[in-house]
C-alpha positions in Angstrom: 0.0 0.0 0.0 1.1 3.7 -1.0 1.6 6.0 1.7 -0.8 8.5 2.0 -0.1 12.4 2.0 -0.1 13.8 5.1 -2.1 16.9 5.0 -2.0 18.0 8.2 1.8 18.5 8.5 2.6 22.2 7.8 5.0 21.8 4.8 2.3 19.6 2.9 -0.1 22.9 3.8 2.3 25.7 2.9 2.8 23.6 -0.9 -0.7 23.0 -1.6 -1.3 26.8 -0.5 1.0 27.3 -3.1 -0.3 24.7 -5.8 -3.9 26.9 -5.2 -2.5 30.4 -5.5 -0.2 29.6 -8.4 2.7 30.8 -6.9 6.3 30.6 -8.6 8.4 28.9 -6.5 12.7 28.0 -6.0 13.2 25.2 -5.9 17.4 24.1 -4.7 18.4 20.7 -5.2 21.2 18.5 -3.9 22.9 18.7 -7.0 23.4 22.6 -6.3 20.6 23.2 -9.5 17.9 25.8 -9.2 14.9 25.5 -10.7 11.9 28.0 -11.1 8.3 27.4 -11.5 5.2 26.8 -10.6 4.1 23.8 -8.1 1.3 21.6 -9.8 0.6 18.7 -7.3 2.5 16.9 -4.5 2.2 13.2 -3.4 4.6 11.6 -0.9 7.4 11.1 -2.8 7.6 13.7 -5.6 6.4 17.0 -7.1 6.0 18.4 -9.8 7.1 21.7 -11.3 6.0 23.4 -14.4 8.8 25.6 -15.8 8.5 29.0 -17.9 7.8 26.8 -21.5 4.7 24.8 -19.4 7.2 21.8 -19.2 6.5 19.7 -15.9 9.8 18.3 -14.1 9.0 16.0 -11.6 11.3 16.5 -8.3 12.1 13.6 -5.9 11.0 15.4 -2.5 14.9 13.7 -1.3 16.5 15.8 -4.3 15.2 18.8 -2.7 17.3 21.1 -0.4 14.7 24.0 -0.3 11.8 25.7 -2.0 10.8 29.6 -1.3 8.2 31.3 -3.0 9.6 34.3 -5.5 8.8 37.4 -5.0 
Protein backbone atom coordinates (compact mmCIF):
# COMPACT_ATOMS: atom_id res chain seq x y z
CA UNK A 1 0.00 0.00 0.00
CA UNK A 2 1.11 3.69 -0.97
CA UNK A 3 1.57 5.98 1.69
CA UNK A 4 -0.77 8.53 1.97
CA UNK A 5 -0.13 12.44 2.00
CA UNK A 6 -0.13 13.85 5.14
CA UNK A 7 -2.11 16.87 4.97
CA UNK A 8 -2.03 17.97 8.19
CA UNK A 9 1.81 18.48 8.47
CA UNK A 10 2.61 22.24 7.77
CA UNK A 11 5.03 21.78 4.77
CA UNK A 12 2.31 19.58 2.91
CA UNK A 13 -0.09 22.94 3.83
CA UNK A 14 2.30 25.67 2.85
CA UNK A 15 2.85 23.64 -0.90
CA UNK A 16 -0.68 22.99 -1.58
CA UNK A 17 -1.30 26.82 -0.51
CA UNK A 18 0.98 27.32 -3.13
CA UNK A 19 -0.26 24.68 -5.83
CA UNK A 20 -3.89 26.89 -5.20
CA UNK A 21 -2.55 30.42 -5.47
CA UNK A 22 -0.25 29.61 -8.41
CA UNK A 23 2.73 30.78 -6.85
CA UNK A 24 6.30 30.65 -8.57
CA UNK A 25 8.37 28.86 -6.52
CA UNK A 26 12.65 28.04 -6.00
CA UNK A 27 13.21 25.16 -5.90
CA UNK A 28 17.40 24.14 -4.70
CA UNK A 29 18.37 20.74 -5.21
CA UNK A 30 21.20 18.45 -3.87
CA UNK A 31 22.91 18.71 -7.03
CA UNK A 32 23.37 22.59 -6.34
CA UNK A 33 20.56 23.15 -9.47
CA UNK A 34 17.93 25.84 -9.18
CA UNK A 35 14.85 25.48 -10.74
CA UNK A 36 11.88 28.00 -11.10
CA UNK A 37 8.34 27.42 -11.47
CA UNK A 38 5.17 26.76 -10.61
CA UNK A 39 4.13 23.84 -8.06
CA UNK A 40 1.29 21.61 -9.84
CA UNK A 41 0.61 18.74 -7.30
CA UNK A 42 2.48 16.89 -4.53
CA UNK A 43 2.20 13.22 -3.43
CA UNK A 44 4.57 11.62 -0.90
CA UNK A 45 7.36 11.13 -2.78
CA UNK A 46 7.61 13.67 -5.57
CA UNK A 47 6.44 17.04 -7.07
CA UNK A 48 6.03 18.40 -9.81
CA UNK A 49 7.06 21.75 -11.32
CA UNK A 50 6.03 23.41 -14.36
CA UNK A 51 8.76 25.58 -15.78
CA UNK A 52 8.54 28.95 -17.90
CA UNK A 53 7.79 26.79 -21.48
CA UNK A 54 4.66 24.77 -19.41
CA UNK A 55 7.18 21.81 -19.20
CA UNK A 56 6.54 19.68 -15.95
CA UNK A 57 9.78 18.25 -14.15
CA UNK A 58 9.00 15.97 -11.59
CA UNK A 59 11.26 16.51 -8.31
CA UNK A 60 12.11 13.61 -5.89
CA UNK A 61 11.03 15.36 -2.45
CA UNK A 62 14.93 13.69 -1.30
CA UNK A 63 16.52 15.82 -4.32
CA UNK A 64 15.24 18.82 -2.73
CA UNK A 65 17.25 21.14 -0.38
CA UNK A 66 14.68 24.00 -0.33
CA UNK A 67 11.78 25.71 -1.96
CA UNK A 68 10.76 29.61 -1.28
CA UNK A 69 8.20 31.31 -3.03
CA UNK A 70 9.60 34.27 -5.54
CA UNK A 71 8.76 37.42 -5.02
Amino acid sequence: MAPELETGLPSIRQIQTLIRENREVELKLITNDLLTGKVRWQDPDCLCLYDHYDQPTIVWRQAIVYMKPKL
